[in-house]
C-alpha positions in Angstrom: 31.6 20.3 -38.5 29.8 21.2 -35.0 31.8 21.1 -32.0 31.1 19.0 -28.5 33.0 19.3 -25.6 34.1 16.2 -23.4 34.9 16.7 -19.8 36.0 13.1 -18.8 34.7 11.4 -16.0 37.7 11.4 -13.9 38.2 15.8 -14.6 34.3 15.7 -13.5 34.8 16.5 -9.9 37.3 18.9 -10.6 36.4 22.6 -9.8 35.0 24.5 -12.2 35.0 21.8 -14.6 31.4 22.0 -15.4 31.6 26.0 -16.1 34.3 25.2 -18.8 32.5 22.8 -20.6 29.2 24.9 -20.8 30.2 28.2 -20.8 32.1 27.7 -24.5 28.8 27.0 -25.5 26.6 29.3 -23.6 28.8 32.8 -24.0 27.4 35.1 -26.1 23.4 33.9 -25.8 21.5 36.5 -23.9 19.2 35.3 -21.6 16.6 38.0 -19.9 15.5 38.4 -15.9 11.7 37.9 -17.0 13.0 34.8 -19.6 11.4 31.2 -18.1 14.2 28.6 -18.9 13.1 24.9 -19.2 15.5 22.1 -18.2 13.8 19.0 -19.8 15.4 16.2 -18.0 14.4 12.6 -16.9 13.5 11.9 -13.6 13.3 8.0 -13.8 10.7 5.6 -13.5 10.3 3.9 -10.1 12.8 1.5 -9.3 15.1 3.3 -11.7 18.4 4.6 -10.3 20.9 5.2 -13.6 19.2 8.8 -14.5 21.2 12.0 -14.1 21.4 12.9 -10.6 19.6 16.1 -8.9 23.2 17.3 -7.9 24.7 16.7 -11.6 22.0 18.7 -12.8 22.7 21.6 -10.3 25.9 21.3 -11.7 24.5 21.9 -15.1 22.2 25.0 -14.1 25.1 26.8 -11.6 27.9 26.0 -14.6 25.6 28.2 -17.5 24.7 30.5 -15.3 21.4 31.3 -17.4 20.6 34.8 -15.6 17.3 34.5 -14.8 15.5 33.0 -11.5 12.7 31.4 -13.9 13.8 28.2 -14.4 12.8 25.3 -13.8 12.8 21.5 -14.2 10.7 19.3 -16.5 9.2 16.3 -18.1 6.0 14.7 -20.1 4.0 12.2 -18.3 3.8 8.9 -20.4 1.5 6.1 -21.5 1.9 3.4 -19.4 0.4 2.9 -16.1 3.0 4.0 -13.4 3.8 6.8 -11.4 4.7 9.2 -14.2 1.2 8.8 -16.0 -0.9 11.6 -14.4 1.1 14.6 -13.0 -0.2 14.4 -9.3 1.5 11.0 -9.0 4.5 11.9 -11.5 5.4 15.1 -9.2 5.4 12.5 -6.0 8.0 10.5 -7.6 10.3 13.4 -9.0 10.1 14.8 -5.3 10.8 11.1 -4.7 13.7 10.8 -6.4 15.1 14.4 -5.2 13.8 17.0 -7.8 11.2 19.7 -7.3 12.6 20.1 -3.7 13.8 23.5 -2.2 17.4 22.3 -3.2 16.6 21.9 -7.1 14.6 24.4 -9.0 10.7 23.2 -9.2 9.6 20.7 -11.1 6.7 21.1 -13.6 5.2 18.9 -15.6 5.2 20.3 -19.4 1.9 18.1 -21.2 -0.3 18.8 -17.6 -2.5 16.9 -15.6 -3.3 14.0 -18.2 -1.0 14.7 -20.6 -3.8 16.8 -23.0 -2.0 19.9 -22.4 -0.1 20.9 -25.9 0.7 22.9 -29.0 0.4 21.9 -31.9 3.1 23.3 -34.4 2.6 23.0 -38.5 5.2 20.8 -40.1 6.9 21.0 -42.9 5.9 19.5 -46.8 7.2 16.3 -47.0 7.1 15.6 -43.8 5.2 12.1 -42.5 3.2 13.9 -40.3 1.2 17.4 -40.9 1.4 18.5 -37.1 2.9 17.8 -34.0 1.5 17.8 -30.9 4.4 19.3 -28.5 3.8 19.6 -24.8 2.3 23.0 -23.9 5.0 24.5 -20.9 8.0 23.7 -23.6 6.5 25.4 -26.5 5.7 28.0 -23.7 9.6 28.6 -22.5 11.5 31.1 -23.6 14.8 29.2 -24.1 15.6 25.2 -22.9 18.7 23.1 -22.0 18.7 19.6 -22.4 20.1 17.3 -19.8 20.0 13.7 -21.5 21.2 10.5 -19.9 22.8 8.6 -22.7 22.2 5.2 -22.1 20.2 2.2 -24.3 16.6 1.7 -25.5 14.7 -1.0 -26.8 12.6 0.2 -29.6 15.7 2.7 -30.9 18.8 1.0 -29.6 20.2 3.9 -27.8 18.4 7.5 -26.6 20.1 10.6 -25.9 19.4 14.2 -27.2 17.2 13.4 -29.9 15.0 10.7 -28.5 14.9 13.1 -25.4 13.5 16.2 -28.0 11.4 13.6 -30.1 10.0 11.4 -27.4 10.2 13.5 -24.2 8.6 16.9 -25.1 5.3 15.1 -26.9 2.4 15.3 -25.5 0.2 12.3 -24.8 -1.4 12.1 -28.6 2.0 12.7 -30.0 3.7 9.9 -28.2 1.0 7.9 -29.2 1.5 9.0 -32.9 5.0 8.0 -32.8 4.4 4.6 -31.5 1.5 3.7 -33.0 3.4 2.1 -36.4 5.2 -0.3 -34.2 3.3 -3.5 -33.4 4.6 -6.1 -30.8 4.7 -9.9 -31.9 4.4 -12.8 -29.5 6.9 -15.4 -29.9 4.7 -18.3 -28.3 7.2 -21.0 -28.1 8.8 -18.9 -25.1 5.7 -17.3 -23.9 4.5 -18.9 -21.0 0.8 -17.2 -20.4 2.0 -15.3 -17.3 0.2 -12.6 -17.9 2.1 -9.7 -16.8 2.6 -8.3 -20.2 -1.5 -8.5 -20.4 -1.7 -6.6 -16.7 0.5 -4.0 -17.7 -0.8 -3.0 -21.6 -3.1 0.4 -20.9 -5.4 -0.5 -23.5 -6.1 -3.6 -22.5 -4.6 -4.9 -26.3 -3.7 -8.5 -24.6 -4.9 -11.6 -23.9 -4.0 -14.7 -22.0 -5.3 -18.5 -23.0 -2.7 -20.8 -23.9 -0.2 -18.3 -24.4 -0.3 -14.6 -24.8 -2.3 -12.9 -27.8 -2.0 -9.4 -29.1 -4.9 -7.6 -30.6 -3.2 -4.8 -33.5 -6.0 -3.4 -34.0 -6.1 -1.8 -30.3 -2.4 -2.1 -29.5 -0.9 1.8 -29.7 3.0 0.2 -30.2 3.9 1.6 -26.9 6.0 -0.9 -25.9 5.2 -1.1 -22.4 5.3 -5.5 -22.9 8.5 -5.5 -24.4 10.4 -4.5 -21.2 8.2 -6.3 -18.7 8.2 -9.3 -20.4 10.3 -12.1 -18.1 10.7 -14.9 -20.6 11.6 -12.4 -24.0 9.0 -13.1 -25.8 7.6 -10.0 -27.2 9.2 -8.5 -30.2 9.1 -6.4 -32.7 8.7 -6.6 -36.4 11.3 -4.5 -37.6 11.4 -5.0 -40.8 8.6 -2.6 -41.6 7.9 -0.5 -38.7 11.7 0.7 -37.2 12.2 3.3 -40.0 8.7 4.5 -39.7 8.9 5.0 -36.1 12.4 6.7 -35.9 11.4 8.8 -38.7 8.6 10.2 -36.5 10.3 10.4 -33.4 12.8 12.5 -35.4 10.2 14.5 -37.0 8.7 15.6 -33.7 12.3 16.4 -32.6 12.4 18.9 -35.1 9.3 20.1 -33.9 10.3 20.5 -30.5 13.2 22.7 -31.3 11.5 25.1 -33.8 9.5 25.9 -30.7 11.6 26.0 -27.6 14.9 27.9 -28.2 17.5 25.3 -27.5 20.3 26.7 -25.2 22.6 23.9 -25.2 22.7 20.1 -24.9 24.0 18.3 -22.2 24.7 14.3 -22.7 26.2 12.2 -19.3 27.5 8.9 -20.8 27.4 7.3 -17.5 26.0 4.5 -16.0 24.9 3.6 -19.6 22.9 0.5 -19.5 20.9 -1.3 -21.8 17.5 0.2 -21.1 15.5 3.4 -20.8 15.2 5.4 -17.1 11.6 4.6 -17.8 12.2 1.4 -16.9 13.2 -0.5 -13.5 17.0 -1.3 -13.0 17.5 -4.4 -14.9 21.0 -5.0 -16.2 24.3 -3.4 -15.4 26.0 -0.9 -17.7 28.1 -1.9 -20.8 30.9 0.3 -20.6 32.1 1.9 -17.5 31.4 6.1 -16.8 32.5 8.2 -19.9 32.4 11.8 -19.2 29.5 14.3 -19.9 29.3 16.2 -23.2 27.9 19.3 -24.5 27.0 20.9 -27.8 25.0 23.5 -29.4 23.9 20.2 -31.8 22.0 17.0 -30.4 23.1 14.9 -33.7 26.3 15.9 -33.0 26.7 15.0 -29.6 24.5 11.9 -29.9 26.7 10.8 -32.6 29.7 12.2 -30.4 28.4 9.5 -27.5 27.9 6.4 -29.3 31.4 6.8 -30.9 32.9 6.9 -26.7 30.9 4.2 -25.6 32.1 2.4 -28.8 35.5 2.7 -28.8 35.7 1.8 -24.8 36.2 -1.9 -24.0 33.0 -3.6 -22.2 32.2 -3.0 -18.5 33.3 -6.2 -15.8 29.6 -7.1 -15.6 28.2 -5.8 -18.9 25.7 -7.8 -20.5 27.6 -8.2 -23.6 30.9 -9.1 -24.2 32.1 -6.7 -26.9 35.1 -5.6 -27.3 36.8 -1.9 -27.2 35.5 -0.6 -31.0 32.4 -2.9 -31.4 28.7 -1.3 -31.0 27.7 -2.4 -27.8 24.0 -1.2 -28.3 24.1 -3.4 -31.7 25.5 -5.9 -29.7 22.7 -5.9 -27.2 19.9 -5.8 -29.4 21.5 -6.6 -33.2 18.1 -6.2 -34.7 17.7 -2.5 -33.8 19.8 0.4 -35.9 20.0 3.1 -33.5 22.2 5.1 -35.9 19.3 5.5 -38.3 18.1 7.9 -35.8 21.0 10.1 -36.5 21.1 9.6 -40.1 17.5 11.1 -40.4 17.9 14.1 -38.3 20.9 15.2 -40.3 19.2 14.6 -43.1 16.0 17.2 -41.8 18.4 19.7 -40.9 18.6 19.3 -37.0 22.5 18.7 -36.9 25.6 16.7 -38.5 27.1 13.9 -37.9 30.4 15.2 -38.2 31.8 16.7 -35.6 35.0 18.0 -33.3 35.5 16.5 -30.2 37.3 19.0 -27.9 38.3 18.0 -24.2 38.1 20.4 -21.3 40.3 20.9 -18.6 43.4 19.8 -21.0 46.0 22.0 -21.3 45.7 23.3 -24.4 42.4 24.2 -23.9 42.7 25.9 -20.6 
């Protein structure tokens, strides 16, 4: 049973609260002067405001205290077209947003200038795919800490840890590997030819006459029209493609550690709204600010996170009206099983599902 430590958002300000829920986790792994420590975090898409804060992750890097003055902060660059596609404009909006400054350590974009930049690391027999293209600067690090914000997702209910290893330290060609099973359907009795899903697919898989038309053949499963989408008529076909896809977002998690020496993982179960930091702020959170979590296991504390945000009652404004106990990422989006996520990377050896939840700052553990 792995352990994850829960500092509570109201013990979150208090001092040296951060050092007590890292260092149990930290102590004891040696970290060298010369060793080059990667933070993967998330900067946020423009628009975005809900991803972890330049100060929390301060926090993050003062409270392990990793030893060495070569670390620094990163990302991959994506596949839609945006600020965060080529590293030139990506770096703009992380300095944007208050990261890469003198203040934070620099940021560096881990898949380079077009995202081509990579390793690629043999997988395992039995796995779905051969080899995994991981970005170049985290197979590069010496050691890495992963600051997630735990929030919700579209195509995998809820992302945290795992989607952050699996999704976020891909290159280009792996991201597009992972989403290439999942194909988009129109729903055209809601559609209403707007076009904007069609100005914003990078491959140019969409077309407009009565109503919007998607092309399979071209369409990479990225997503992208899901979330812009104003009338919700894009979906997915689940039925075939969700297991596929979390299977390889998984399997390229377990790529990304076997190569980058994970530290620790930190998860901040706050402002947790529906959607991805890739996307612009659409709805407000379902549950009100948690805590932060740690643990030496990203199923665990994954697993650790959903159970919180569970078992709290819905926020005042939250999109969905579930009560304290019911899923509210199922709620949201009931035809998505974000736990099968979890289920899988237990099941390739990544972490368990079973876990210890220990609170800092409590008494008894002071």
């Amino acid at each position: 049973m792995s352990k994850v430590f829960f500092l509570p958002i109201d013990k979150a300000s208090m001092e040296g609260g951060f050092t007590k829920l890292l260092s149990k986790i930290v102590s004891g792994k040696r970290i060298l002067p010369t060793d080059t420590v990667a933070v993967k975090i998330h900067p946020g898409e423009e628009g975005n405001s809900s991803y972890v804060s330049p100060d929390n992750v301060n926090r993050v890097i003062e409270a392990i205290g990793p030893g060495t003055d070569r670390i620094f902060l990163t990302d991959t660059t994506v596949l839609y077209p945006g600020k965060r596609m080529s590293a030139p404009d990506y770096l703009h909006l992380a300095h944007e947003h208050g990261f890469g400054l003198p203040w934070t350590p620099p940021f560096i974009i881990a898949d380079g200038l077009h995202g081509e930049d990579e390793t690629i690391v043999k997988m395992p027999e039995g796995f779905q795919a051969d080899e995994a293209h991981i970005a170049s600067i985290i197979s590069n690090s010496d050691a890495m800490v992963i600051i997630s914000h735990f929030k919700g997702h579209l195509l995998t209910g809820f992302g945290g840890a795992l989607k952050n290893l699996g999704m976020g330290c891909a290159s280009r060609a792996g991201k597009l590997y992972q989403h290439s099973s999942v194909k988009p359907l129109i729903n055209t009795d809601k559609c209403s030819a707007c076009g904007i899903c069609a100005a914003h697919c990078h491959v140019k898989a969409i077309s407009i006459d009565s109503h919007a038309s998607i092309d399979t053949d071209i369409c990479t499963g990225c997503g992208e029209c899901l979330g812009r989408c104003p009338e919700g008529a894009v979906r997915v076909s689940w039925d075939q493609n969700m297991s596929v896809f979390m299977r390889r977002m998984i399997e390229y998690a377990y790529a990304a550690v076997s190569v980058s020496n994970p530290l620790l993982y930190v998860n901040f179960v706050t402002s947790v709204v529906p959607d991805c930091d890739c996307m612009k702020d659409i709805a407000p959170p379902l549950v009100d600010d948690i805590g932060i979590l740690a643990s030496a296991d990203p199923v665990a504390i994954d697993m650790a996170s959903l159970d919180l945000v569970t078992a709290a009652p819905a926020a005042k404004n939250s999109p969905v009206r579930a009560e304290a106990g019911i899923d509210k990422f199922s709620a949201y989006r009931p035809d998505i099983n974000g736990t099968l996520q979890l289920s899988i990377a237990e099941s390739l050896g990544l972490g368990s599902m079973e876990y210890e939840l220990l609170k800092v700052l409590e008494r008894d553990q002071q």
